[in-house]
N, C-alpha and C positions, 0 to 999 in steps of 0.2 A: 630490565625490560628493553625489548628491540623495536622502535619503533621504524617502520617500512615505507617507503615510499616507491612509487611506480614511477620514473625521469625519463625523458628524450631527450640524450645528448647528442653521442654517437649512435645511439641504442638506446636498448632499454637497461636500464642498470638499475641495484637495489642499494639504499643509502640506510646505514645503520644509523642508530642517534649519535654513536662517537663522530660522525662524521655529516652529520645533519645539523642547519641553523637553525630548527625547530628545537633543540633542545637548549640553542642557546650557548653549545660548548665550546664555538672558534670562532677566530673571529670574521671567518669567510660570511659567506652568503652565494643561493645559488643563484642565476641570471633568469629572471621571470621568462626570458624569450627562451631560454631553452625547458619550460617545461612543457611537456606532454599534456596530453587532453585530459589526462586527469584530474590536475590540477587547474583548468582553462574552463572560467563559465561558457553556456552556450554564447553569450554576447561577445565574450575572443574567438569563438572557436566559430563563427560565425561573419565575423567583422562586423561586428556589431549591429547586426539586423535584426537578432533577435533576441527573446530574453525567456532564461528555465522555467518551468514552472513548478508547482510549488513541491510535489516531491523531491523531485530534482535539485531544489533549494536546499529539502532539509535533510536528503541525501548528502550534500556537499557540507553542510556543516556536521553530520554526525563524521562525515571521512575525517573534517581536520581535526575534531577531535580524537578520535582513534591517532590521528597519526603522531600527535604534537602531545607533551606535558603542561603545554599552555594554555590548550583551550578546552573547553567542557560545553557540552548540547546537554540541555534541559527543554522539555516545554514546561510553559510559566501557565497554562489553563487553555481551555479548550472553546474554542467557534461556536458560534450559531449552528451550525450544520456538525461539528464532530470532531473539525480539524485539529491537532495541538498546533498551540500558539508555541515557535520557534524561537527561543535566545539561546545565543551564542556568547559565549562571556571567553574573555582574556585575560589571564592574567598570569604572571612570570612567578608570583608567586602560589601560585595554584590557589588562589583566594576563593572559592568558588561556590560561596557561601554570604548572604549578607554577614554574617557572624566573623568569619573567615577575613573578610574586605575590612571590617572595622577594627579587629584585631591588629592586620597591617597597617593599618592606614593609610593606605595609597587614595587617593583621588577615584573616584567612581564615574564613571561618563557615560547615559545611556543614550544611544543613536537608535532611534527608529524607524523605516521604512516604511513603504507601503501601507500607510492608513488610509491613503487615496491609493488603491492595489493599480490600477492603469499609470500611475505614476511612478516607474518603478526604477528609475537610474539609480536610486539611491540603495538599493537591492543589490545590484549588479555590483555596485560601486564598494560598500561595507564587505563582500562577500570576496571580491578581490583584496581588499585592503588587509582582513581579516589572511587571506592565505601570505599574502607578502609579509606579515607580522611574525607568524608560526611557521610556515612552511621554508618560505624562501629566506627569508631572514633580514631582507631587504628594511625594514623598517621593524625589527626587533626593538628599538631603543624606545620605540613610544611607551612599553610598558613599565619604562624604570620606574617612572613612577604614578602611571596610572592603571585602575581595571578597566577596562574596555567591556560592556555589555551591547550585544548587537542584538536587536528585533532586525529580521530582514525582511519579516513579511505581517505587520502588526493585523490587517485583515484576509486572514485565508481565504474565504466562500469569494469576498471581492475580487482577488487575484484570479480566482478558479473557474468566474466568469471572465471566461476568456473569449476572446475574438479580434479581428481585425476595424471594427466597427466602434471601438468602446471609448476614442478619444480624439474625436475632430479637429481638436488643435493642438495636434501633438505629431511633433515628425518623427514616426518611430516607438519602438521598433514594430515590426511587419503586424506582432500581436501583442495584448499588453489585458490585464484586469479590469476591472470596474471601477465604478467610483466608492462605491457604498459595500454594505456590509451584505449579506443573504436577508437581512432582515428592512433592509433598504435603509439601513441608517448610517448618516455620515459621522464615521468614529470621531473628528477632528469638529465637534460641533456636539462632541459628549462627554469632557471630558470634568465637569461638573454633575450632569443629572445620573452620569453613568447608568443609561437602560441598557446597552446593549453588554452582553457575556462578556467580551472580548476588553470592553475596557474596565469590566469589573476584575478581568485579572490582570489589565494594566496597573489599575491601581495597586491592587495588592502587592505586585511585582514592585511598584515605586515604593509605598511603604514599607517593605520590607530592605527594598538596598537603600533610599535614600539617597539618590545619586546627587553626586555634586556638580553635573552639565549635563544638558541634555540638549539631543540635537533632533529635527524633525524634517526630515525630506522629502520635498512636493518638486513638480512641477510648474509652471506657470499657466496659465490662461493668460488672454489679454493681448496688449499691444506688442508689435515687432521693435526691437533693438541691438545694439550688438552685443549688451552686456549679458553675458552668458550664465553670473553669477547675481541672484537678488538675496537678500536675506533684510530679517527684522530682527532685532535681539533686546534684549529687557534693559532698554535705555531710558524708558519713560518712570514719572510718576507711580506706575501701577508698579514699578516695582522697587524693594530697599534700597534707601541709596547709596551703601557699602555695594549692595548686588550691580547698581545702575555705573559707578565710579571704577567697580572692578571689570564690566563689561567693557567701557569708555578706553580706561586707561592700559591695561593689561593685552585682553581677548580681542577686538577691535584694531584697536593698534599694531598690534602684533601680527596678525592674519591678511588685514588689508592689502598691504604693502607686497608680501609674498603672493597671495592669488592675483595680483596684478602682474606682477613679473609672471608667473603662471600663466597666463594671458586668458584669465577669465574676466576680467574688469566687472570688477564686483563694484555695487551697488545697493542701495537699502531699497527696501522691493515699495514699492506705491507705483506711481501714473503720472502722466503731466497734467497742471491742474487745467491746460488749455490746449485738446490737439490740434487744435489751428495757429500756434504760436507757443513753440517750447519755450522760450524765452520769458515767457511768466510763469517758469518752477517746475518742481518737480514739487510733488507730496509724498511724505515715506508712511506707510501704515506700519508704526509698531506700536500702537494702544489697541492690541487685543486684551479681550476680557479672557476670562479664566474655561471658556468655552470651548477656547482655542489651547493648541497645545504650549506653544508660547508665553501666551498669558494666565495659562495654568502654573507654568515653570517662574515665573514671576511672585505668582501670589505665594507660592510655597516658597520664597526666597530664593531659589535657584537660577542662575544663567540660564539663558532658554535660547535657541535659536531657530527661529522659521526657515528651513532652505530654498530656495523656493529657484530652480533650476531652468532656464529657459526655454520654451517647448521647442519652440521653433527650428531651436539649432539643433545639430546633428545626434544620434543618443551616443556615439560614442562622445561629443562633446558634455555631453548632459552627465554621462557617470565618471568622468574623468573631474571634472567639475566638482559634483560630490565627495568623490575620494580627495582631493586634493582639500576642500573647506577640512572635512574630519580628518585630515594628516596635518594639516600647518595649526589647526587647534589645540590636536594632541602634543604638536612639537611645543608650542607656547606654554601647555601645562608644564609638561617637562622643563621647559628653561625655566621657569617660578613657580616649583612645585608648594608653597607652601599661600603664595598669595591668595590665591580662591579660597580653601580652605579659612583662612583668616578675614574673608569678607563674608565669607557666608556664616560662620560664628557671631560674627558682630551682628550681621540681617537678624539672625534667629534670635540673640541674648536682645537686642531692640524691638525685636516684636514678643517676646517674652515680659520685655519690663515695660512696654509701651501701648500694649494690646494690638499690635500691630500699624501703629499711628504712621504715617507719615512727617518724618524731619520733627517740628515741636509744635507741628500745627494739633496735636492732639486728634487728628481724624482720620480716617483709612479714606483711600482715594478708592473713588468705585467706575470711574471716569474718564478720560482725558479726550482731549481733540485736538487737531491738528493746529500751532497756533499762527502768527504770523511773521514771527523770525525766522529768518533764512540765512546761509551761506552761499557761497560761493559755490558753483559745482560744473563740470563737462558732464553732461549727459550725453552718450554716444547712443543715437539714435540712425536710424534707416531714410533715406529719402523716402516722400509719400506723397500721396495726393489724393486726391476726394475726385469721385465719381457719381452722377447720377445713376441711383437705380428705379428700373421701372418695377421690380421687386417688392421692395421695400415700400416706395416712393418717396426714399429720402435719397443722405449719400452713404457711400459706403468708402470705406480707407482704404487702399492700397499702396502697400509695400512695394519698395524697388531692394534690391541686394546690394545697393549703395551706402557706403557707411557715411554718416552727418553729424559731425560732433557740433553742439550747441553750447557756446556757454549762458548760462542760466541759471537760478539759483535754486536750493535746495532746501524746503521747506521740512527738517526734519527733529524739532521742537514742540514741544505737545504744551496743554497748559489744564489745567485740575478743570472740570466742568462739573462734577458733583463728588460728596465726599460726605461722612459721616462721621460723628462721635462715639464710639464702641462702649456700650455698657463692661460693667466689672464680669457680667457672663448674660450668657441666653438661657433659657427656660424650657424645655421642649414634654410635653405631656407624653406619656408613655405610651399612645393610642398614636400616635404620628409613627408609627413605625418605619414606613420608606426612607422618612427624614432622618431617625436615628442611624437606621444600616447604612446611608450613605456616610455621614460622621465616622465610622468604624472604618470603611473603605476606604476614605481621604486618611485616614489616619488621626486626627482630631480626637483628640484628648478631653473626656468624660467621664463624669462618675453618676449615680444615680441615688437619690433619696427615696431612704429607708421611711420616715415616717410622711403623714400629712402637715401639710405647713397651710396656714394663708401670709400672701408675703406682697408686699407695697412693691408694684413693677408699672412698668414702660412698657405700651406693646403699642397696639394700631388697630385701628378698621378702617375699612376701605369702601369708597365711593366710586360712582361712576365704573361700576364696570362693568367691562365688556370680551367677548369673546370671539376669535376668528368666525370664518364658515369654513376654514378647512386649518387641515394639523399641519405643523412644523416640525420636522423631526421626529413624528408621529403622535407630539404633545399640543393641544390645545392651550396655549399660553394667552393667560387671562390680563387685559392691560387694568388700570386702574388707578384711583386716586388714593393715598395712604394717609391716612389723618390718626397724628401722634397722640395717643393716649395714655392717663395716668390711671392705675387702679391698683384695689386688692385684689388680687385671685386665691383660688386656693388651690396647692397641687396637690398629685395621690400620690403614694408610695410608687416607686418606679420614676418618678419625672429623672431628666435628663438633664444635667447640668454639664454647661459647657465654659469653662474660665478663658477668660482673655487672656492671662497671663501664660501663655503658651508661643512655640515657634510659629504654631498653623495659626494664629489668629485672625490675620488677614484673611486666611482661606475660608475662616471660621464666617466673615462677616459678609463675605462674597456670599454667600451660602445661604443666608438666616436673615438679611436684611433685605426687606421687600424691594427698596429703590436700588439694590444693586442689578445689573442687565443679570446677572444670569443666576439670580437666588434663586432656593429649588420652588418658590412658592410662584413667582414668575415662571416657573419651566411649567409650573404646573404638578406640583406635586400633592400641593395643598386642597385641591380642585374642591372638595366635597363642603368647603368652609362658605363657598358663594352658594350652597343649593339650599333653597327651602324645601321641607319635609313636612309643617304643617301649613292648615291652610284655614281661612274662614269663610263660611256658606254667607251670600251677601245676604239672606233673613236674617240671620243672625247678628251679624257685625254693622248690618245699619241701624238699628234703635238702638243699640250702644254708641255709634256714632252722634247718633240725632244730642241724646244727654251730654256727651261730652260738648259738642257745640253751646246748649242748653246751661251748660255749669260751668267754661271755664272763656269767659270774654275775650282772653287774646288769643286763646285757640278759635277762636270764634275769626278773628281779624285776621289769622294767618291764614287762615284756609281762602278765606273769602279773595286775598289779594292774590293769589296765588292762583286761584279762579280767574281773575281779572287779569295776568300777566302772563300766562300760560297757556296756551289754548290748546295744544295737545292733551294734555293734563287737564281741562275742563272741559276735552270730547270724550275721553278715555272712565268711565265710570268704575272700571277693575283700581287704576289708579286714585281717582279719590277716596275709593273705602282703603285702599292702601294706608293714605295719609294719618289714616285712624287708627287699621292696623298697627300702625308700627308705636301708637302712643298709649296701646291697651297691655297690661301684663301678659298679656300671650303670645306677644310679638316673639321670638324664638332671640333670645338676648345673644346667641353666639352667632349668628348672620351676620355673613363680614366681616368677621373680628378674627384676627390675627391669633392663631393659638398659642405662638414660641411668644414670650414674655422677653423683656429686654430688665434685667437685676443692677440695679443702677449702685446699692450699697457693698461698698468691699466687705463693711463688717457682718452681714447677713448672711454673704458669701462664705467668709469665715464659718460660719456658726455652721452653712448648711454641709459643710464637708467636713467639720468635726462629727459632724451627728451622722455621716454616712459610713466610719469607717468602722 
């Protein structure tokens, strides 16, 4: 087979594969500056002022595949609006298949772009990287031993809202995406309740390759500095500590020191915890929950990394920036290709034998916050100063293009703020259906019972609750008090059984446990378990009232104190026939009550999946 390429050296000349570093067969390589505009995004062929859009994207990855044996164009599932969602996979051994990729076993690395679509250096950046790999040959070695999967543009409709208008604090380029999806929903804040299309075939795409790093590039918002380079990565608690050790010591280590010489002065992305005085810290934000893509990467035992690229600075510095994080990563895989791999076996075999526990504390972390150990650290900051606005009528900060390095310490140690003990499995009634399809999606290992059981479980009802006056993410997320409960239930045939004993566990309990931030019953999935459906006529339910008073003394006392301590409650008349309501058999006994069961014996567990197969 001839593969073609279109070159500007002298000319235009045609490169067969014997003589092309796309195929891999010399050991030259051609010189990026002498390629032609065919190879040159709009953001070179521009100097960087502006950036392709989404045709044109996935124009440029169907060419490298045509041209290369490397690389392959798939779309992985379709937009809100119609568009195919674009990956781009690499790999030397034509792996191009989750099937294909475990067979070789190379290392799996997914980068994704544009989930904030106006945030796009990371686009420009994977897209050149990608052609210097297969085409040019210039960085052919990263694939020895890994796959490379690239999303260059994870929200289409977002990118395709285009304009000049779409990002206030972003220099560049001239036009750029949106934030949000067609459906105005922000991918990077779905990556657990998964409502929107696009990351329901994220997901499926993750469960199926499995990837073993994964990387997430943003832009910043926020304060002026000179460090061009932030990132957050799965350092903390929230995630394994084979995962947190292999980050630390390996990936970290390794990459720092190179994007320094780079001269991106990379940094861990937070804020000074005082802009009137950098010298009390810096704070790093890397306890994202599982919302975030990060913190998703985390819970599934995987390296995760936030990019998070400086707005301010130049875009040609912003995708330069990008490209270089995901080359000095992939160079590190390569120089210890088997280390990750051997930390994420351990993460999975410890959340398998441990239900996902953290260290020997026996409880999955659902939490962390920033604590108060610090290092030593230069934060290279901008000269500034505060102004009165008559605007605002406060101040406003202003930046000078003077650079001011501080020394100051670096708050970036986190400490457990809440945590749980994970039942032997969850329980899930077979009428919870959103709840199940998501379990399928994350990939979350289940089976279902065949017969009717009643069986001695752990669940919850909840007090105190309350709901926004407007949506978040386009979910009513209900707050509320959780009070631990012991009971029999009985399930029906179909119920859902979900084992600890698995690699997703963790994920399993992010998901299913009310006090975790981003359970689906908190996102609001569960919504219909707070609504009453009957109701009592107040003729009716007061002379049943009156007797209950009449016949039981300390209902008599409680009512009455409660009169006397209360006075919303002893103006409110709907509320005092309530207090009866709720103590008559007709009270609706599932109001409030948690439907997923918490299975606290292994040997029941046992029994119930002998009896499923």
């Amino acid at each position: 087979m001839v593969y073609k390429l279109a070159l500007l050296v002298t000319g235009i000349i045609a490169l067969t594969a014997t003589g092309c570093a796309t195929a891999g067969r010399h050991a030259g390589y051609i010189d990026p500056a002498a390629l032609g505009d065919e190879w040159r995004t709009l953001a070179e062929r521009g100097g960087y002022q502006e950036t392709d859009r989404y045709d044109a994207c996935v124009d440029f990855c169907r060419r490298l595949a045509d041209a290369s044996p490397r690389a392959h164009y798939v779309s992985f599932g379709g937009s809100g609006e119609g568009r195919e969602m674009p990956l781009l996979i690499l790999s030397s051994s034509r792996a191009f298949t989750p099937e294909q990729a475990r067979a070789g076993g190379k290392q799996v690395v997914l980068v994704e772009n544009c989930i904030h679509a106006g945030e796009c250096c990371g686009k420009d950046a994977c897209l050149e990287l990608a052609r210097d790999i297969v085409i040019t040959g210039v960085h052919r070695d990263l694939l020895a031993h890994v796959n490379l999967l690239i999303i260059p543009i994870f929200s289409p409709d977002g990118h395709e809202r285009f304009g000049p208008h779409n990002r206030i604090n972003q220099n560049g380029p001239k036009e750029m995406g949106w934030r949000v999806t067609g459906a105005n929903l922000n991918l990077n804040r779905d990556f657990i309740k998964a409502d929107s299309s696009e990351m329901q075939a994220w997901l499926k795409l993750w469960t199926a390759w499995s990837p073993d790093m994964f990387f997430d590039i943003h832009s910043t918002n926020g304060s002026d500095h000179q460090h061009t380079l932030l990132y957050a990565a799965t350092t903390t608690q929230l995630a394994a500590e084979p995962i947190v050790e292999w980050t630390d010591d390996v990936w970290l280590a390794n990459i720092r020191p190179k994007l320094a010489a780079d001269g991106h002065n990379p940094f861990p992305y937070g804020g000074p915890r005082d802009m009137r005085d950098l010298s009390k810290g810096i704070w790093s934000w890397g306890s994202a929950t599982p919302r975030y893509s990060n913190g998703y990467g985390a819970a599934c035992n995987r390296p995760s990394m936030l990019v998070e690229v400086h707005a301010h600075k130049t875009y040609k510095q912003r995708v330069r920036a990008a490209y270089d994080v995901v080359r000095r990563s992939l160079e590190a895989l390569n120089r210890y290709p088997k280390s990750l791999r051997a930390a994420i076996e351990r993460a999975d075999r410890q959340a398998a034998d441990s239900r996902g526990t953290h260290g020997d504390t026996g409880e999955v972390v659902l939490r962390v916050a920033v604590s108060d150990e610090s290092e030593p650290a230069t934060y290279k900051a901008v000269e500034y100063s505060f102004r009165d606005s008559e605007i605002t009528g406060g101040e406003i900060v202003e930046y000078s293009d003077r650079p001011m390095d501080v020394e100051t310490k670096l708050y970036n140690k986190t400490r457990i703020t809440q945590s749980i003990v994970p039942p032997a499995a969850y329980l899930i009634p077979p009428q919870w259906s959103a709840v199940i399809e998501r379990l399928e999606w994350h990939g979350i290992e289940h089976f279902r019972m065949k017969e009717t059981a009643r069986i001695e479980i752990d669940s919850y009802r909840f007090e105190e609750v309350k709901f926004p006056t407007r949506p978040f993410e386009s979910r009513f997320s209900p707050s509320y008090k959780a009070i631990a409960t012991h009971e029999s239930r009985t399930f029906p045939p179909g119920t859902v059984v979900v084992p600890m004993n698995q690699k997703r566990a963790k994920l399993a309990v992010h998901m299913l446990e009310p006090a975790a931030p981003d359970s689906l019953v908190k996102w609001g999935l569960l919504n219909g378990i707070f609504e009453k459906k009957e109701y009592a006529s107040d003729f009716m339910l007061e002379p049943i009232a009156q007797r209950m008073l009449e016949e039981d003394p300390d209902l008599k006392r409680e009512f009455e104190e409660k009169l006397d301590s209360d006075e919303a409650f002893a103006n409110n008349p709907g509320a005092r026939l309530n207090f009866f309501y709720r103590r008559t058999p007709y009270w609706d006994q599932r109001h409030n009550v948690y439907p997923i069961a918490r299975l606290m014996d292994e040997g029941v567990l046992a029994d119930l999946r002998t009896r499923a197969k």
